[in-house]
C-alpha positions in Angstrom: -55.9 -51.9 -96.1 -58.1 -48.7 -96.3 -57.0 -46.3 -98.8 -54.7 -43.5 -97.9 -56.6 -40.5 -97.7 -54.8 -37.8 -95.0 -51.3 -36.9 -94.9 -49.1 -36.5 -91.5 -45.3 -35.4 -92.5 -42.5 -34.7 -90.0 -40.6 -31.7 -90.9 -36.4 -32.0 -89.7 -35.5 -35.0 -91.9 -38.3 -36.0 -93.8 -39.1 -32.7 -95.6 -35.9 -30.7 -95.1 -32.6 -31.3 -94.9 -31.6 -29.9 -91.6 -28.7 -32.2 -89.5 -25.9 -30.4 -90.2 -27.9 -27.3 -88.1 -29.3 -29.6 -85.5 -26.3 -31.1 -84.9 -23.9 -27.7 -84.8 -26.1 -26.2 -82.2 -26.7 -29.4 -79.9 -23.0 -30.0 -79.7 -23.2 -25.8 -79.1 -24.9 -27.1 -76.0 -22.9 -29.3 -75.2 -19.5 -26.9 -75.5 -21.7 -24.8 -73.5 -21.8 -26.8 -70.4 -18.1 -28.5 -71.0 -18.9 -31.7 -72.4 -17.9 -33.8 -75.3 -19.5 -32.5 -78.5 -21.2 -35.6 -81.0 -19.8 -37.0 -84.5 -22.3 -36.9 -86.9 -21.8 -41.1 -86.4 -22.0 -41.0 -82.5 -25.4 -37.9 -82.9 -27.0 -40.4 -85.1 -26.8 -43.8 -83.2 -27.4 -41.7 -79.7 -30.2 -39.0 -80.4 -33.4 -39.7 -80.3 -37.0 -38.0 -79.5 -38.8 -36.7 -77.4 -35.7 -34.3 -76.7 -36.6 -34.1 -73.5 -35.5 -37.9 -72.7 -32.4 -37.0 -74.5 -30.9 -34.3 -72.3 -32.5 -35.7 -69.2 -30.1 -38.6 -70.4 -27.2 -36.8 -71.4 -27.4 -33.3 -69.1 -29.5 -34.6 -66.3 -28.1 -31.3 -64.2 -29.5 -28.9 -66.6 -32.9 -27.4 -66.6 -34.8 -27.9 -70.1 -36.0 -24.4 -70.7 -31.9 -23.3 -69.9 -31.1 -25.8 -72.8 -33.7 -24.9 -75.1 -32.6 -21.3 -75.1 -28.7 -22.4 -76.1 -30.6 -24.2 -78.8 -32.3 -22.0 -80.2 -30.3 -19.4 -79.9 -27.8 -21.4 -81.9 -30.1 -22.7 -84.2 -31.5 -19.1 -85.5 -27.8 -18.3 -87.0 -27.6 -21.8 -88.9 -31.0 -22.2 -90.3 -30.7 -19.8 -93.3 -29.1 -22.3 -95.3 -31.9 -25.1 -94.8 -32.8 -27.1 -98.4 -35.7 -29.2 -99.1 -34.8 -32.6 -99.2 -35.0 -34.3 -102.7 -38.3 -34.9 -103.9 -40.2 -33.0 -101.1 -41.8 -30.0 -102.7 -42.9 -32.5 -105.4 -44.4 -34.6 -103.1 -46.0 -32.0 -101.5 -47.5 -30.4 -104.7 -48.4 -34.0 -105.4 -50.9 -34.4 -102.2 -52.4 -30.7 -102.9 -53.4 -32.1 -106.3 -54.9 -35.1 -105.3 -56.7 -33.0 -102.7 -55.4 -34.6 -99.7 -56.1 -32.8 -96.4 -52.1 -32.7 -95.7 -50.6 -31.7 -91.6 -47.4 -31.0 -90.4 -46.2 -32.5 -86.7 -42.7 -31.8 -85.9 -40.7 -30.9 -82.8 -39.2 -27.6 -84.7 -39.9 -24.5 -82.9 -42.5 -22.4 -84.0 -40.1 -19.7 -85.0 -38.2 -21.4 -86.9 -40.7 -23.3 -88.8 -42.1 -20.0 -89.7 -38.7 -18.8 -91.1 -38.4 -22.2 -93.0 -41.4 -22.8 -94.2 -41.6 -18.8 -95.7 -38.2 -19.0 -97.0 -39.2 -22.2 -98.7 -42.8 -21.2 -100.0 -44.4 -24.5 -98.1 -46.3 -23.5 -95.6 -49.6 -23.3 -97.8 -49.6 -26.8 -98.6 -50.5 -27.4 -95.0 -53.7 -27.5 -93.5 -52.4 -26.9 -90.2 -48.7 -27.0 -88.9 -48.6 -28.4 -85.2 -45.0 -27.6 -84.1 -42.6 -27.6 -80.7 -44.6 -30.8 -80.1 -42.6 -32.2 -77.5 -43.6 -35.5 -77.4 -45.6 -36.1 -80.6 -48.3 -39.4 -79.2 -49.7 -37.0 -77.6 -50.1 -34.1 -80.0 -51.3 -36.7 -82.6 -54.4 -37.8 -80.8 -55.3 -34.3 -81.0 -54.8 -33.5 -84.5 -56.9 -36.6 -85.4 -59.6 -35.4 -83.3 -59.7 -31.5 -84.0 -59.9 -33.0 -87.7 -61.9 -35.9 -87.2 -59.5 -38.1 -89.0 -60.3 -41.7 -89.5 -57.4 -43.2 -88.1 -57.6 -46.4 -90.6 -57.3 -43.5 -93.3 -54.4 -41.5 -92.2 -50.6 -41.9 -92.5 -47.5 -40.4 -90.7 -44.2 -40.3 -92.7 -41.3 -39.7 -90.9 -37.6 -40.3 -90.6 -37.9 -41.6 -86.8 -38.3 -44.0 -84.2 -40.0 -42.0 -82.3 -42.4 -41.4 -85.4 -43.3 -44.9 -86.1 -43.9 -44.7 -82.1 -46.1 -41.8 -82.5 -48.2 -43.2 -85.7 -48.7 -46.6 -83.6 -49.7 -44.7 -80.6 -53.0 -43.5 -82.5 -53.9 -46.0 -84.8 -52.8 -44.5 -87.7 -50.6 -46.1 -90.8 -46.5 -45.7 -90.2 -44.1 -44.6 -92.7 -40.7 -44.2 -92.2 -38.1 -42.9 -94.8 -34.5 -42.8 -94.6 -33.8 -39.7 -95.7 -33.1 -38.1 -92.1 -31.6 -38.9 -88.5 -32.3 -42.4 -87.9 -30.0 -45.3 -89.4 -32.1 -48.0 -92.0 -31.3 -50.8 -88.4 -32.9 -48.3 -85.6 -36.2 -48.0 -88.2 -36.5 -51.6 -88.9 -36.3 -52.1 -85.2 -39.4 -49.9 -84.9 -41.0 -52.3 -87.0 -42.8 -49.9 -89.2 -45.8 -50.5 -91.6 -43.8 -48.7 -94.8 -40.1 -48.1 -94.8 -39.0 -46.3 -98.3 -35.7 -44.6 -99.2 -37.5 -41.5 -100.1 -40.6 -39.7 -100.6 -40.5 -40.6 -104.6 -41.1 -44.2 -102.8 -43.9 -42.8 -101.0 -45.5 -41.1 -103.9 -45.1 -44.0 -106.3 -46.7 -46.4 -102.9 -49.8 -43.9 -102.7 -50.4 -43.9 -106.5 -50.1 -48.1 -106.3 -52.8 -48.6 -103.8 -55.2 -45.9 -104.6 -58.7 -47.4 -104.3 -57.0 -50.8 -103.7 -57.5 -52.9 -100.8 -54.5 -54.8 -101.0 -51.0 -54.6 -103.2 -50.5 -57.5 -105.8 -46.8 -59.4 -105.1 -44.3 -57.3 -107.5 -42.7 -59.9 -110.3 -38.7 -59.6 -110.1 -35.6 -61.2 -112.4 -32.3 -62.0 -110.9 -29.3 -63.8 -111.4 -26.4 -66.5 -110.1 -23.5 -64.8 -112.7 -21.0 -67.0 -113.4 -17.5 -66.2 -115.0 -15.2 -67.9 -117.4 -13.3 -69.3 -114.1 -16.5 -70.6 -112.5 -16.8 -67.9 -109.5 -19.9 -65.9 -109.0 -20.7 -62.4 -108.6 -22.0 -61.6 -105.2 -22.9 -58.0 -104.5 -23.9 -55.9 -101.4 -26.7 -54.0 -101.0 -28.6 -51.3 -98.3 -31.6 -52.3 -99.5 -31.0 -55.8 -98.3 -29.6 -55.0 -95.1 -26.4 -54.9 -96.4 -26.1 -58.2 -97.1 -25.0 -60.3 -99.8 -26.9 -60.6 -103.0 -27.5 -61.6 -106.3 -28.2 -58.5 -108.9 -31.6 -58.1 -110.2 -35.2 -56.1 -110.2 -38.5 -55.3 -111.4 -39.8 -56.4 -114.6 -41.4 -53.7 -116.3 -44.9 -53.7 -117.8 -45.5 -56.0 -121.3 -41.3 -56.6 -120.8 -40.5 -60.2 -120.9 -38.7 -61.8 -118.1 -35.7 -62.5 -119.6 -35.4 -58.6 -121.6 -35.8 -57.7 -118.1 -32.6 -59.2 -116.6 -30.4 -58.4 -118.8 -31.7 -55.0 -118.4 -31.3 -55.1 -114.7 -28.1 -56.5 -115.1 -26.7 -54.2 -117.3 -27.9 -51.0 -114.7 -26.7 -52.8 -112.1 -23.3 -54.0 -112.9 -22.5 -53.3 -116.7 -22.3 -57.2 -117.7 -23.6 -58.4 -120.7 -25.2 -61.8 -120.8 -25.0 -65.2 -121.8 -26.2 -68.7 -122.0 -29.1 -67.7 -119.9 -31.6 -70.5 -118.0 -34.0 -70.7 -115.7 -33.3 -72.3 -112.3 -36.8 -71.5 -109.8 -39.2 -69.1 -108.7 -39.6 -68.1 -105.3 -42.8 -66.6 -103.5 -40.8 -64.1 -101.0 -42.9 -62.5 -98.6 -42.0 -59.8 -96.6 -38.6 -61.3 -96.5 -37.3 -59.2 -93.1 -34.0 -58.5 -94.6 -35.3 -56.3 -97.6 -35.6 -52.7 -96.3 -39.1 -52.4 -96.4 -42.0 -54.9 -96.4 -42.8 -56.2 -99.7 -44.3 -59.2 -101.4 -41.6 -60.8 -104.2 -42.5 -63.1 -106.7 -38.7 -63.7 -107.4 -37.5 -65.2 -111.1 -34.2 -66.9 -110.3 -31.8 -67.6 -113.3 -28.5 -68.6 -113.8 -26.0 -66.7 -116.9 -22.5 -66.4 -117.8 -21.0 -63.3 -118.1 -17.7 -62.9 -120.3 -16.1 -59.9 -118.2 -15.5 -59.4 -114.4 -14.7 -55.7 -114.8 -18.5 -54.9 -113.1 -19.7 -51.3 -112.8 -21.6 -50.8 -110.0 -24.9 -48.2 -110.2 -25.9 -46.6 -106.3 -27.9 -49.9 -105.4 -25.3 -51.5 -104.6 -22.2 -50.7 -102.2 -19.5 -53.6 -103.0 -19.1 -56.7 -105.1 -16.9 -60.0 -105.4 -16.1 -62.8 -107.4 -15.7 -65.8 -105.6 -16.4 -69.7 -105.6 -20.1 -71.0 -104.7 -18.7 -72.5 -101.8 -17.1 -69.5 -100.5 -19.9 -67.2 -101.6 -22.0 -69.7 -99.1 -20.0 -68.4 -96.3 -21.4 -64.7 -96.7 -23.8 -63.0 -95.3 -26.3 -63.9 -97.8 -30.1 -63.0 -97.7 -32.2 -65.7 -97.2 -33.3 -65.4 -101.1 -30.1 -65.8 -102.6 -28.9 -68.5 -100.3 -31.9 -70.5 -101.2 -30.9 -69.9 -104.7 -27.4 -70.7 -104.4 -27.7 -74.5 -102.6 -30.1 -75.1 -105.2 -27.6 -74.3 -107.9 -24.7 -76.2 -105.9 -27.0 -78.8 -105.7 -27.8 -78.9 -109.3 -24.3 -77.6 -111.0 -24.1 -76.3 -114.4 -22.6 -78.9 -117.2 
């Protein structure tokens, strides 16, 4: 992989927080011409870009420049209260020192990005701002040329399908973040190169492979917990697909494996450990459930934990306690599965 040297951001859900405003004033449209307005639910699973696909879809009677002035028109009143998302103007300030020539390419309307982006003191950090790009593969070939961008060299982070569409289209390296309008399923169906919760993820990615040709597989602790009554703990997870899981993570520089999990274990679920051992290691790469590609070298263990009162941290969305055999019939990730017939396979004494 070459190293990362030019920066292509999407604006609406990547940089700013702006559904709630996109949303009101489509379903304006929509009132507009008598039809069903969206759920935030029904706009996420149904919307997609270029726009003009959308309505040609959904209002195939009405004319687009009709539509884009109910838009807009809408949009101008809702805008003012527009935030940055969370960790945007860092990572922003983050490319500008590192000196990385930094674009915009976004669908926004010109007017509006203007108001944003002023409002918001960001519109320096770009080297140029391509906006109202209707469809965006074909703005992108532009931008690459008019800058004579090395393709191999460049990334586009967005929040899209249509993104990861548009970063394939030229060449260039996709990066989708689930900060914004498309669900974590719609993105993996993309198939993008990068898919990261946020653009902390992005930034800590960047900083990882600068001047490296290739990332080194990340070392990992996890556990099969087992209670006084001989159930396990399974726990679900987005970052798994929202699947079923064992707890675990990262081992931390110089931190020994097992200081690690315990750690982990007490973020994750507030369990204090016991009568640790080591069952297997497993090389996990790019395992297609985890939310974005990754290589794993996964440290399996088995413990005992004296309590089931768990206390979950916001990795994780539910938990149980229940037999190995009826944790089998989960929806396990392929990880902990293999983990778990080993252990059935090779019970405890």
């Amino acid at each position: 992989m070459s190293e990362i040297r030019n920066v292509i951001l999407d604006w609406s859900g990547t940089l700013v927080d702006d559904f709630g405003p996109v949303l009101e004033a489509t379903n304006e449209i929509f009132r507009h011409y008598g039809r069903p307005v969206f759920s935030a639910e029904d706009f996420r699973e149904k919307f997609y870009l270029p726009f003009p696909e959308f309505y040609k879809e959904y209002l195939p009677e009405s004319a687009l420049p009709e539509l884009d002035h109910h838009y807009h028109t809408a949009f101008k009143l809702l805008q003012t209260g527009i935030a940055p998302l969370p960790h945007s103007l860092d990572f922003l300030e983050y490319l500008r020192e590192r000196g990385m020539p930094t674009f915009l390419l976004s669908t926004i309307h010109h007017e509006h990005f203007e108001a944003q982006g002023g409002r918001l003191g960001v519109k320096h950090f770009f080297k140029q701002a391509y906006t109202q790009a209707l469809d965006k593969r074909k703005v992108i070939l532009h931008l690459l040329a008019e800058h004579d961008l090395d393709a191999s060299e460049t990334i586009f982070i967005g929040d899209m399908v249509h993104d990861v569409e548009t970063a394939r289209h030229a060449g260039v390296m996709s990066c989708a973040v689930l900060t914004g309008y498309d669900s974590l399923q719609k993105l993996k169906g993309a198939n993008p190169d990068l898919l990261f919760r946020n653009l902390r993820e992005v930034r800590d990615f960047l900083d990882r492979h600068r001047g490296a040709a290739a990332p080194p597989p990340i070392p990992t602790v996890g556990a099969l917990i087992f209670n006084p009554q001989g159930d396990v703990l399974m726990i679900q997870t987005h970052k798994w697909s929202h699947k079923w899981g064992i707890p675990g993570g990262k081992i931390k520089p110089n931190e020994r494996s097992e200081d690690a999990l315990r750690r982990e274990i007490m973020e994750e679920t507030g369990l204090k450990l016991s009568d640790i051992r080591f069952e297997l290691v497993q090389d996990c790469i790019e395992p297609p459930e985890f939310y974005r590609k990754a290589h794993f070298l996964l440290l399996n263990y088995t413990a005992m934990a004296a309590s089931t009162d768990v206390a979950l941290n916001d990795e994780a969305e539910n938990y149980r306690w229940l037999s190995p055999d009826e944790a089998a019939k989960l929806d396990l990730n392929g990880p902990t599965r293999l983990l778990l017939d080993y252990v059935r396979s090779h019970p405890r004494r």
